[in-house]
MIDOVEX-206383 format. One record per residue: z, y, x of N, C-alpha, C in turn; residue in one letter. Coordinates in steps of 0.05 Angstrom, whole numbers, padded with zeros to 5 digits, always signed. Each point is the difference from the previous one (the first is absolute). Layout:
BEGIN
ZYXZYXZYXa ...
END
This chain:
BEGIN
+01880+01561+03727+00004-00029-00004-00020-00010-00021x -00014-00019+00000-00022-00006-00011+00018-00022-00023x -00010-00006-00020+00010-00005-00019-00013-00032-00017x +00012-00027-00001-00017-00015-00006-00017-00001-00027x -00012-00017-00010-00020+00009-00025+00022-00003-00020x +00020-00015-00001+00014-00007-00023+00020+00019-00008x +00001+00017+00019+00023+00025-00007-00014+00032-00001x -00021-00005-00024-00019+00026-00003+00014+00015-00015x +00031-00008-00015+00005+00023-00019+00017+00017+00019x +00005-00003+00029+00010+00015+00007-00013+00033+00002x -00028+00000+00004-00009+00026+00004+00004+00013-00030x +00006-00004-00022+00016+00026-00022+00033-00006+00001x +00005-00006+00025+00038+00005+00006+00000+00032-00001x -00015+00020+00007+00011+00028+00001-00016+00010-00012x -00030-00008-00019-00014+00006-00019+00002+00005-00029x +00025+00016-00004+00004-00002-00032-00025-00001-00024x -00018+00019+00021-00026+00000-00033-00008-00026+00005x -00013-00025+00020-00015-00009+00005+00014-00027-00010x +00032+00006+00005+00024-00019-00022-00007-00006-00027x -00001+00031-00006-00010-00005-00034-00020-00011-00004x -00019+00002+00022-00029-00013-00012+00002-00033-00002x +00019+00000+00028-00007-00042+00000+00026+00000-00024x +00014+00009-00017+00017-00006-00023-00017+00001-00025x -00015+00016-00001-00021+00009-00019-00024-00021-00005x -00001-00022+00031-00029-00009-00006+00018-00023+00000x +00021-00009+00002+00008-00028-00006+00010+00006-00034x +00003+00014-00004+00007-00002-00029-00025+00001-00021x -00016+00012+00007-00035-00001-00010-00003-00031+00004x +00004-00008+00021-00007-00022-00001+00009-00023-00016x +00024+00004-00002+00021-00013-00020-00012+00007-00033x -00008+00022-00004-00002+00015-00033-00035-00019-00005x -00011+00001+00030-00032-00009-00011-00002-00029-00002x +00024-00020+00006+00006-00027+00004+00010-00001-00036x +00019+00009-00001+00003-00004-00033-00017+00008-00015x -00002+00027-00002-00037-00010-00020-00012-00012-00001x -00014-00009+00029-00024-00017-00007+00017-00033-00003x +00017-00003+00008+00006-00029-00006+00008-00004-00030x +00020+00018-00006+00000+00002-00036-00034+00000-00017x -00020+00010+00009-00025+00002-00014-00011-00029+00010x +00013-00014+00018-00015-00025+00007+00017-00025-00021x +00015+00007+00001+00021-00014-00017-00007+00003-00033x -00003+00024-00003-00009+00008-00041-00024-00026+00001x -00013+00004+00021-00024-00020+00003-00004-00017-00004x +00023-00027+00004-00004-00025+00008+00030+00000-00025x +00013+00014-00009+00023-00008-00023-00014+00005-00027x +00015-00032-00012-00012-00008-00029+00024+00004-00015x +00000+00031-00013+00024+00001-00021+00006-00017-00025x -00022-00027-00010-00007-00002-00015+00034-00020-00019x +00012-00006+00018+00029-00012-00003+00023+00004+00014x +00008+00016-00009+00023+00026+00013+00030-00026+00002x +00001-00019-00010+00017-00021-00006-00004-00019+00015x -00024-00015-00010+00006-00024+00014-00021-00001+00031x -00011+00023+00003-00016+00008+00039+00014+00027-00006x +00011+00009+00011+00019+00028+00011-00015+00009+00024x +00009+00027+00011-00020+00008+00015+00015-00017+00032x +00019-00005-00010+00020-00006+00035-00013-00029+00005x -00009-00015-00027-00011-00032+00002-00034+00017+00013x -00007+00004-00002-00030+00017+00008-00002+00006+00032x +00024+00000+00009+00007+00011+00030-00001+00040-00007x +00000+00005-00014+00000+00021+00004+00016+00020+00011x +00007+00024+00020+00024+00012+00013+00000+00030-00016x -00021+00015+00007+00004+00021-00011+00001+00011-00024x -00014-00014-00010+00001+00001-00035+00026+00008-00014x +00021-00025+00013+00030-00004-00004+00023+00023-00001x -00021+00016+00020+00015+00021+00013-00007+00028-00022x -00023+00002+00001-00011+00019-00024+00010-00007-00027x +00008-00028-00004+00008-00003-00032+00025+00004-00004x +00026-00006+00022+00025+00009+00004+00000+00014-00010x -00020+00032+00012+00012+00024-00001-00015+00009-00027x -00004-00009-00012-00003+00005-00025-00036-00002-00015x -00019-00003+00022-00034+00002-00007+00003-00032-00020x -00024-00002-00014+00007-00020-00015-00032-00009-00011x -00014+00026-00005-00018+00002-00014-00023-00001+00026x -00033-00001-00005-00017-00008+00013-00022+00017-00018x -00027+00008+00016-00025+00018-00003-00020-00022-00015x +00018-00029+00009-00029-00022-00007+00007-00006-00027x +00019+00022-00023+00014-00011-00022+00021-00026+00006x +00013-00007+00014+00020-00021-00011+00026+00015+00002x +00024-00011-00002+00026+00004+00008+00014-00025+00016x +00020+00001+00017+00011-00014+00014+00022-00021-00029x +00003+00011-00020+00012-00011-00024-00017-00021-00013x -00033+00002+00000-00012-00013-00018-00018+00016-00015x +00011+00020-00013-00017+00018-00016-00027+00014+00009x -00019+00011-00018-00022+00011+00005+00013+00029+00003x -00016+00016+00022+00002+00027+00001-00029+00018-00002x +00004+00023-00017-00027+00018+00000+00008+00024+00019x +00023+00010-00008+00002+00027+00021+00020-00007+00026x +00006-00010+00021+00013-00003+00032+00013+00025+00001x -00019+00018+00001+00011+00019+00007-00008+00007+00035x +00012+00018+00010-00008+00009+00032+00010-00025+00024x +00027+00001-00019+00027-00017+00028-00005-00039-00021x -00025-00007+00012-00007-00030-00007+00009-00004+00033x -00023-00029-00002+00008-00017+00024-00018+00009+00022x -00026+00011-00018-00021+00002+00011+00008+00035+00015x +00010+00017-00024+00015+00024+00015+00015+00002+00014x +00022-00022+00004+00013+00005+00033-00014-00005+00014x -00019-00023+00005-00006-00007+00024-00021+00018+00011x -00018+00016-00023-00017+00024+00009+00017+00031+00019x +00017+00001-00016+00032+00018+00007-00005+00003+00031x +00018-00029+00004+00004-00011+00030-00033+00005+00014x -00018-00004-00007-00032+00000+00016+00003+00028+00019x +00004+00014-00024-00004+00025-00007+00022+00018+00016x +00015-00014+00004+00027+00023+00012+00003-00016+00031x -00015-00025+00002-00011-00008+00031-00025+00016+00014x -00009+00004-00019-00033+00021+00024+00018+00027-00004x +00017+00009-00015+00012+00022+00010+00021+00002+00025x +00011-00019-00005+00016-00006+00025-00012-00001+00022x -00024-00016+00003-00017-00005+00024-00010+00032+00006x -00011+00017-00024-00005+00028+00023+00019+00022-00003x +00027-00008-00005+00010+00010+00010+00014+00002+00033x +00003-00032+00009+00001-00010+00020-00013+00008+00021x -00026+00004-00014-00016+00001+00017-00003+00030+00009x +00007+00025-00027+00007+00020+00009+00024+00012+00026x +00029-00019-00007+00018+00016+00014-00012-00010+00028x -00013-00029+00008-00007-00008+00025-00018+00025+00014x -00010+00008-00015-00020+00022+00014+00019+00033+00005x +00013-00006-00020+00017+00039+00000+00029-00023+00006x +00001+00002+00029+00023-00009-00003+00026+00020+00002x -00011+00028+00019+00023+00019+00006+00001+00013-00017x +00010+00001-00024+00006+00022-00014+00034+00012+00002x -00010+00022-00017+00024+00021+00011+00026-00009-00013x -00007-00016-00025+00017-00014-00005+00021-00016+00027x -00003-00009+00006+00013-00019+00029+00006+00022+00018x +00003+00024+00004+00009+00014+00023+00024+00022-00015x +00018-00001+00011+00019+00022-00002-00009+00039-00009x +00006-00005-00020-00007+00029-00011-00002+00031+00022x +00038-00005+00005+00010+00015+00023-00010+00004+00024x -00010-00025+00010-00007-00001+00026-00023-00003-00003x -00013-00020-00017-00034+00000+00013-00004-00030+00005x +00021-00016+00019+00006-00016+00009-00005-00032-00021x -00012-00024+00008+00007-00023-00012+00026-00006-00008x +00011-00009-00022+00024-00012-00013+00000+00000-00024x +00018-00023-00009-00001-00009-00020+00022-00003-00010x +00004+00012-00032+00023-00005-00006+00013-00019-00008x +00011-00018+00013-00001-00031-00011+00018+00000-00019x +00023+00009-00002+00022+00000-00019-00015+00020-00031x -00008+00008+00006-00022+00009-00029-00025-00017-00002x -00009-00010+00008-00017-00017+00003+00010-00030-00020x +00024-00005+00017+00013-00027-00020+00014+00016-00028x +00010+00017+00002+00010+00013-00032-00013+00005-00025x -00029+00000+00019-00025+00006-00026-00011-00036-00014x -00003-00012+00022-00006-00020-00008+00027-00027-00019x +00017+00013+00010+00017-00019-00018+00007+00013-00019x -00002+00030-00005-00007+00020-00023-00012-00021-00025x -00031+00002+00012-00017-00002-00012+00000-00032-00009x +00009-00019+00018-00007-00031-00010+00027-00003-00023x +00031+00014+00005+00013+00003-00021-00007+00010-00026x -00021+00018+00004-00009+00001-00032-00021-00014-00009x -00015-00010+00017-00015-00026-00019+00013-00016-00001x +00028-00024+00013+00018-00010-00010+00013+00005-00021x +00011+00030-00012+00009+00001-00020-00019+00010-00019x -00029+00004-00002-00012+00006-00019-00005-00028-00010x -00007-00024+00022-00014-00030-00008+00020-00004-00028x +00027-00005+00009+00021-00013-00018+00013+00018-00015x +00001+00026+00000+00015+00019-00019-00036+00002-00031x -00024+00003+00020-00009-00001-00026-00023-00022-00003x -00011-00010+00017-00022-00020+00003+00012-00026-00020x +00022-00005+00019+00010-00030-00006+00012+00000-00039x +00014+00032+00000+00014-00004-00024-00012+00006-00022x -00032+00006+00005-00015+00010-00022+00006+00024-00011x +00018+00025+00017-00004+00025-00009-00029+00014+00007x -00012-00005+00019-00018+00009+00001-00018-00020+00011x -00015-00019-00003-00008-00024+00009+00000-00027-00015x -00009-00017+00004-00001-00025-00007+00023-00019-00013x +00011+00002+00024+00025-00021+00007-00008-00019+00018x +00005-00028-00002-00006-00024+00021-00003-00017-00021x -00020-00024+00016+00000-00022-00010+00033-00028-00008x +00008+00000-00023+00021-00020-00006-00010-00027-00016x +00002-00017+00020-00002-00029-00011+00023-00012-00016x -00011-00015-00017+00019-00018-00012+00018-00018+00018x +00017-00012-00020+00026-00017+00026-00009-00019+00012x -00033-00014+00001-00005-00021+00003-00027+00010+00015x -00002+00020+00004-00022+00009+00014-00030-00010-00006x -00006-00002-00030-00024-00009-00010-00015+00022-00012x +00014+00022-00014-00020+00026-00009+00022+00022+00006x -00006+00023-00004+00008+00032+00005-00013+00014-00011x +00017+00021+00005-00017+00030-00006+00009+00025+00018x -00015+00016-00007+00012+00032+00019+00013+00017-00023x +00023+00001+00016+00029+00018-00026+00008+00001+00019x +00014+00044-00003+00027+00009+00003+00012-00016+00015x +00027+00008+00016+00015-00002+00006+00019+00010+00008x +00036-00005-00013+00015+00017+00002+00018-00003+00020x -00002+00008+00019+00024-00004+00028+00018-00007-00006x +00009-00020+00015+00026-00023+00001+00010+00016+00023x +00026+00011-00013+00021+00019+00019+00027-00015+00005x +00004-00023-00015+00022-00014+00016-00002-00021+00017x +00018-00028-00003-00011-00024+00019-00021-00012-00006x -00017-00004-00019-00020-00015-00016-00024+00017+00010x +00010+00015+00010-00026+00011+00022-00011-00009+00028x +00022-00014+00008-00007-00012+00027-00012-00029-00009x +00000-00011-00029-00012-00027-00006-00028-00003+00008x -00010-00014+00016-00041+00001+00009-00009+00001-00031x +00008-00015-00025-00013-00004-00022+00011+00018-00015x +00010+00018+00015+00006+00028-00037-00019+00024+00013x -00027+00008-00017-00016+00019+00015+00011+00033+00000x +00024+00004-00021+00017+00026+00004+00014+00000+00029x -00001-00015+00012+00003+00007+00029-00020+00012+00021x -00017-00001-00011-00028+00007+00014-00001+00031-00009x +00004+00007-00015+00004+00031-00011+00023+00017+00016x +00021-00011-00010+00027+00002+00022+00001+00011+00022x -00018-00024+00019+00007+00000+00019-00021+00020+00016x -00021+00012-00013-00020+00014+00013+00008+00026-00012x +00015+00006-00022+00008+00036-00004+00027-00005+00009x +00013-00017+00017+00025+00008+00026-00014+00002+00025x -00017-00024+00004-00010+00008+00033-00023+00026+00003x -00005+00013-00026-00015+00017+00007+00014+00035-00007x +00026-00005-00017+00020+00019+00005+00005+00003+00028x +00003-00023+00012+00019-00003+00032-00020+00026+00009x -00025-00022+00007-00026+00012+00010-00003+00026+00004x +00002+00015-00033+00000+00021+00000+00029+00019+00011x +00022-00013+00002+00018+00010+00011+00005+00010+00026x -00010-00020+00009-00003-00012+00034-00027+00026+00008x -00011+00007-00009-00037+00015+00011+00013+00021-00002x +00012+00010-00026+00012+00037+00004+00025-00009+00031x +00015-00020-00009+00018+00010+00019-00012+00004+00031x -00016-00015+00007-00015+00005+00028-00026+00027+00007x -00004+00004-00030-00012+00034-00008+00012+00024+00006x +00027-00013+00000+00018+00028-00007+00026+00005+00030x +00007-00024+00007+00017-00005+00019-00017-00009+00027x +00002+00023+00022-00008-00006+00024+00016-00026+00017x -00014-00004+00013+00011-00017+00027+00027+00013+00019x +00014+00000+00004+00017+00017+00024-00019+00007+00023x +00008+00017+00021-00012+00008+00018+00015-00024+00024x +00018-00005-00001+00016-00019+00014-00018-00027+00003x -00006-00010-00023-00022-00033-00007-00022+00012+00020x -00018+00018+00004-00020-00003+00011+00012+00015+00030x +00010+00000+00004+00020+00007+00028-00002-00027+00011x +00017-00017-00006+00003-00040-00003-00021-00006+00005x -00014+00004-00022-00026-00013+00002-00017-00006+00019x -00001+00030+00010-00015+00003+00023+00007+00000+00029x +00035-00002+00005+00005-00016+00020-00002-00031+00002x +00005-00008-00017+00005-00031-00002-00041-00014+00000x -00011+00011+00002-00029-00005-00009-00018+00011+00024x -00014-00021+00013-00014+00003+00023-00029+00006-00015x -00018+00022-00007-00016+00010-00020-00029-00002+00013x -00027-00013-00012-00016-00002+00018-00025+00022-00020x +00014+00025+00009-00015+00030-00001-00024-00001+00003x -00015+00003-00019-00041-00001-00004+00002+00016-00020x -00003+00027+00002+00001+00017-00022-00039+00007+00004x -00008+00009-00029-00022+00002-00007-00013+00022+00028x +00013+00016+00014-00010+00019+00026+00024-00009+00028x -00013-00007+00007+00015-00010+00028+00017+00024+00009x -00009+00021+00005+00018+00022+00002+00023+00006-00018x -00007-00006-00020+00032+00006-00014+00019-00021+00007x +00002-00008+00012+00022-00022+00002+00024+00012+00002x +00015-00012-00021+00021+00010+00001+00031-00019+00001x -00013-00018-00002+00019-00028+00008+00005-00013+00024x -00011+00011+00024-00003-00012+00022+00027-00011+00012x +00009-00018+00023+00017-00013+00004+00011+00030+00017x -00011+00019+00011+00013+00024+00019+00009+00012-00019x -00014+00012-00019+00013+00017-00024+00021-00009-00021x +00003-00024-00010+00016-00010-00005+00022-00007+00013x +00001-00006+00028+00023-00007+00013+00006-00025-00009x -00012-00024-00002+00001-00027-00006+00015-00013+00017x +00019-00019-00002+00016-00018+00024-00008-00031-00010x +00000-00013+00022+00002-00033-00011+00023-00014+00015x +00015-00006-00025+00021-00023+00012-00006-00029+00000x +00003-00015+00018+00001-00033-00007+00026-00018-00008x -00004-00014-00016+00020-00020-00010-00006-00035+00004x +00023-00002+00023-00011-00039+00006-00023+00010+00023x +00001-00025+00012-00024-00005+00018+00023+00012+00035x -00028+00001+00019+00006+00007+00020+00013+00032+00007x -00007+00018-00020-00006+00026-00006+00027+00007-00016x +00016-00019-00003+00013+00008-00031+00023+00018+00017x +00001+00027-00023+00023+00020-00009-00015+00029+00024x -00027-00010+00016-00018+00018+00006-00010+00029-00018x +00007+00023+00011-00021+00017-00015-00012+00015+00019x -00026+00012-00004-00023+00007+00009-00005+00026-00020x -00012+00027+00011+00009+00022-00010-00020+00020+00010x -00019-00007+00024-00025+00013+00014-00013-00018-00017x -00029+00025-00010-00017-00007-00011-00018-00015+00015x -00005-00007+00023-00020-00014+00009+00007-00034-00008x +00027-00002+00007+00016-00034-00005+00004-00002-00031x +00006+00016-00012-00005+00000-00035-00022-00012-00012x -00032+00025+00020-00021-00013-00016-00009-00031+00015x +00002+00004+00015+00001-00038+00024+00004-00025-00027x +00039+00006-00003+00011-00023-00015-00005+00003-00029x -00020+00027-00011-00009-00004-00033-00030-00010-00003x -00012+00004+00028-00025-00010+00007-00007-00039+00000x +00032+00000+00014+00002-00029+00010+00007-00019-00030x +00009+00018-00014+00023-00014-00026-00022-00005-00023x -00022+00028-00002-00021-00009-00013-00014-00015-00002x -00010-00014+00029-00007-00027+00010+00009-00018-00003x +00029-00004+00000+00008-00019+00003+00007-00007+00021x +00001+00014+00027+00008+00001+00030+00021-00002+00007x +00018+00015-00026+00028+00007+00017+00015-00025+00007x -00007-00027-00012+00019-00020+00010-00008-00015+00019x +00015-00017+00015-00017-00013+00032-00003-00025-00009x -00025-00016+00002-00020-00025+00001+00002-00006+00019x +00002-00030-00001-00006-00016+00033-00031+00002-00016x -00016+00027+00029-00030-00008-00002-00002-00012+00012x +00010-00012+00025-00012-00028+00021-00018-00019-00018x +00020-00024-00015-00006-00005-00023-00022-00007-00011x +00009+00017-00025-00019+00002-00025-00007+00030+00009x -00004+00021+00012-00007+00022+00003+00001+00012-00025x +00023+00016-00016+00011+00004-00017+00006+00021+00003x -00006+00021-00017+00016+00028+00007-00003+00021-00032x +00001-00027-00024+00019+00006-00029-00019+00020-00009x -00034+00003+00004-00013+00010-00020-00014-00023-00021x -00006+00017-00022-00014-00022-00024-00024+00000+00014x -00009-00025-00002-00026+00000+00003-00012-00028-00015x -00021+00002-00011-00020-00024-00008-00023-00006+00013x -00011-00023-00014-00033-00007+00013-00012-00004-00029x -00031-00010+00013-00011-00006-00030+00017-00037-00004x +00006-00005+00027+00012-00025-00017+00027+00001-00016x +00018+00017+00016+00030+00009-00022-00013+00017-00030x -00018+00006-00008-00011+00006-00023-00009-00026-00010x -00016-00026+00007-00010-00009-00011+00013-00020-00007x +00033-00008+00025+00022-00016-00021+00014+00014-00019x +00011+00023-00002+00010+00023-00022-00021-00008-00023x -00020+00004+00002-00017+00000-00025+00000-00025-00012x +00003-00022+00012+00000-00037+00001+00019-00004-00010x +00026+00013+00010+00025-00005-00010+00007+00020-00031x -00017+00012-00007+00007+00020-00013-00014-00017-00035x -00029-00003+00007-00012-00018-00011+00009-00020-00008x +00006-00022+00012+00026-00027+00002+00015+00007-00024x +00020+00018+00010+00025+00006-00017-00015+00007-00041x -00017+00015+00001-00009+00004-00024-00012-00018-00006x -00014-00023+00009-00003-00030-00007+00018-00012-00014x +00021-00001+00020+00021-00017-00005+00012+00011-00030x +00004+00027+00003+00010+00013-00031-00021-00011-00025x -00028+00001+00003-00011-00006-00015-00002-00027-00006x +00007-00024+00016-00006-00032-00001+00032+00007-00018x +00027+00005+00001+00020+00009-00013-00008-00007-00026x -00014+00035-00006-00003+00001-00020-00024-00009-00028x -00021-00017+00016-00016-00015-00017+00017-00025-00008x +00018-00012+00030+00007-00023-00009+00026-00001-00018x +00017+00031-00006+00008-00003-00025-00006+00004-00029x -00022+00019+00011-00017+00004-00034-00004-00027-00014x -00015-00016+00021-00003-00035-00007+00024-00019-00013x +00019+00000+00012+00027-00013-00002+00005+00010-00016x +00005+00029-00004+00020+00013-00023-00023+00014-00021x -00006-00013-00008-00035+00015-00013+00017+00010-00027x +00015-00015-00014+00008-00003-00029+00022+00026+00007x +00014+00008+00017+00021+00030+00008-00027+00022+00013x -00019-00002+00007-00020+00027+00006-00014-00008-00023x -00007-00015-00022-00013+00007-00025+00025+00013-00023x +00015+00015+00005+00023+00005-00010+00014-00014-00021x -00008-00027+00000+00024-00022-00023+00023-00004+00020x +00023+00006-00014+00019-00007+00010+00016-00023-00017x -00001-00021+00024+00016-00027-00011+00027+00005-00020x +00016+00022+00004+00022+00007-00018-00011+00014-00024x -00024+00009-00004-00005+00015-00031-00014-00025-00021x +00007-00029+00013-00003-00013-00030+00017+00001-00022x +00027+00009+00000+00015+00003-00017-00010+00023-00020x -00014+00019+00019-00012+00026-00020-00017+00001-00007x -00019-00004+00013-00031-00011-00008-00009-00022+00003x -00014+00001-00023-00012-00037-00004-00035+00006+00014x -00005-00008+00019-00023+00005+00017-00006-00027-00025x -00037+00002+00000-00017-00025-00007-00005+00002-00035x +00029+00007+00000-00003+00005-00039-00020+00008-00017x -00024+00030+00012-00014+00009-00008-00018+00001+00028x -00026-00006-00011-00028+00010+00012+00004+00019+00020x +00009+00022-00009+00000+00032+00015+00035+00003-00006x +00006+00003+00019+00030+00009+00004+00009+00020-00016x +00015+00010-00024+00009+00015-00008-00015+00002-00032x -00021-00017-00003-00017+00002-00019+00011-00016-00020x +00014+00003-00018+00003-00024-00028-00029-00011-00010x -00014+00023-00002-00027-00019-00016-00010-00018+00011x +00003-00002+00025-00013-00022+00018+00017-00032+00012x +00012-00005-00020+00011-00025+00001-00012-00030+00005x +00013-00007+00024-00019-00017+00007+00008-00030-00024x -00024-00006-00006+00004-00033-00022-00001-00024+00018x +00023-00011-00015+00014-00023+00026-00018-00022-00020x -00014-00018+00021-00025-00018-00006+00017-00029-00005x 
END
């Protein structure tokens, strides 16, 4: 069955190495997108008033993201605070985004490695020789593993045992700094504005994490679940050697029942009418179309013109989001320049020259 252009990720459906590679080269691609946009960004951002032009007034995205997590300092001497810097250090702004460059062209040949070695012996059954994969160890390692960078982020990143901490703004969101943080373990942890929840909540979900990976490490599947499994599941068998097949609809003993329709409370139990109605179901066949008609018989299909209203309509819609959102930046200019109409009681905007500055008092003429 020939396959249309838009459904190319089907050929790594039974490709595990060739899986890892297209996971490998979208994530390269992702790691080489943040570097270079962060190094485009150091570029065009003027630290020179951390107060009154902030980097978020600048349009800036990633910067924001790097200063959260605690980077602060810069290679060109400044600080995100104001101050002059002589030593950065490795982990500046300029050092993540080299980081990320750097761990993208690795990614890319690695990608580019497993695409080429895709059968390794890794993917085949020890015992037998045979393709398989252990999927239930497969998911135990990986939620292993993302549970302990969850609980390393917040048990030591966030709390400054071994790390930084995060960025904490003042109550009015005009200056900050990067400090510690001590996990908020009761209700004042679920508050968006208390950042001991952020600690909290990443050395529990990464306890779970790690709870959850041994237990699927250590505790098999029943033999019964993949019994189920594999009756209830019409299986479309493409193992890496056509000869091994070992799933076939004869060897399995596969049945198809129908529910509703003309067919209903039908079962079918010869493999020739099995593979017919899993042939037909893949298509989209198994249900009846008046083709007189519309000549209809329930496969997807496009043209270049159902692509070129999709794309029209797709376009449109992110218009429309954008006419949205310029025409409230406009309207509401004074709530996206962050004054809020309720902080005159706290702050006297206009008072001084430079916001927060006493020496700079403006003289009333």
């Amino acid at each position: 069955m020939g396959l249309p252009w838009y459904r190319v990720h089907t050929v790594v459906l039974n490709d595990p190495g060739r899986l890892i590679a297209v996971h490998l080269m979208h994530t390269a691609l992702v790691s080489g997108w943040a570097g270079s946009m962060a190094l485009y960004e150091l570029a065009v951002f003027d630290p020179s008033d951390p107060v009154l032009d902030p980097m978020w007034r600048q349009g800036m995205f990633v910067i924001p993201f790097m200063t959260r997590l605690g980077i602060t300092k810069s290679w060109g001497g400044w600080s995100i605070t104001g101050e002059t810097v002589t030593n950065a250090g490795i982990w500046s702004y300029e050092g993540v985004a080299a980081v990320h460059i750097v761990l993208s062209g690795l990614l890319f040949l690695a990608a580019i490695w497993h695409w080429v070695y895709w059968d390794l012996e890794l993917f085949r059954d020890e015992r037998t020789g045979k393709p398989s994969l252990d999927l239930p160890k497969i998911f135990g390692i990986h939620l292993f593993l993302s549970g302990v960078l969850c609980f390393a982020f917040g048990a030591f990143h966030v709390t400054g045992l071994f790390g930084p901490g995060i960025w904490i703004s003042d109550p009015y969101g005009l200056t900050g700094k990067v400090q510690p943080v001590a996990p908020a373990w009761g209700a004042e942890g679920f508050d968006p504005f208390v950042p001991g929840g952020i600690a909290s909540h990443h050395i529990a979900a990464g306890i779970l994490g790690i709870l959850a990976g041994l237990f699927h490490l250590s505790v098999r599947p029943p033999h019964e679940l993949f019994v189920r499994h594999e009756q209830g599941i019409v299986r479309a068998d493409v193992p890496f050697r056509r000869a091994e097949s070992k799933y076939s609809v004869e060897q399995v003993g596969v049945t198809v029942e129908f529910y509703g329709g003309e067919l209903d409370g039908v079962s079918f139990s010869d493999p020739a009418t099995v593979k017919k109605y899993a042939r037909r179901a893949q298509l989209g066949e198994i249900f009846e179309f008046d083709r007189a008609t519309l000549k209809s018989d329930g496969v997807f299909r496009s043209s270049p013109r159902g692509w070129f209203t999709f794309g029209h309509a797709t376009f449109a819609l992110l218009f429309f989001f954008g006419h949205i959102w310029h025409g409230a930046r406009t309207l509401f200019r004074d709530v996206f320049a962050g004054i809020d109409p309720d902080l005159d009681a706290q702050v006297e905007f206009g008072a001084f020259q430079k916001l927060g500055d006493p020496t700079t008092k403006r003289q009333v003429i």
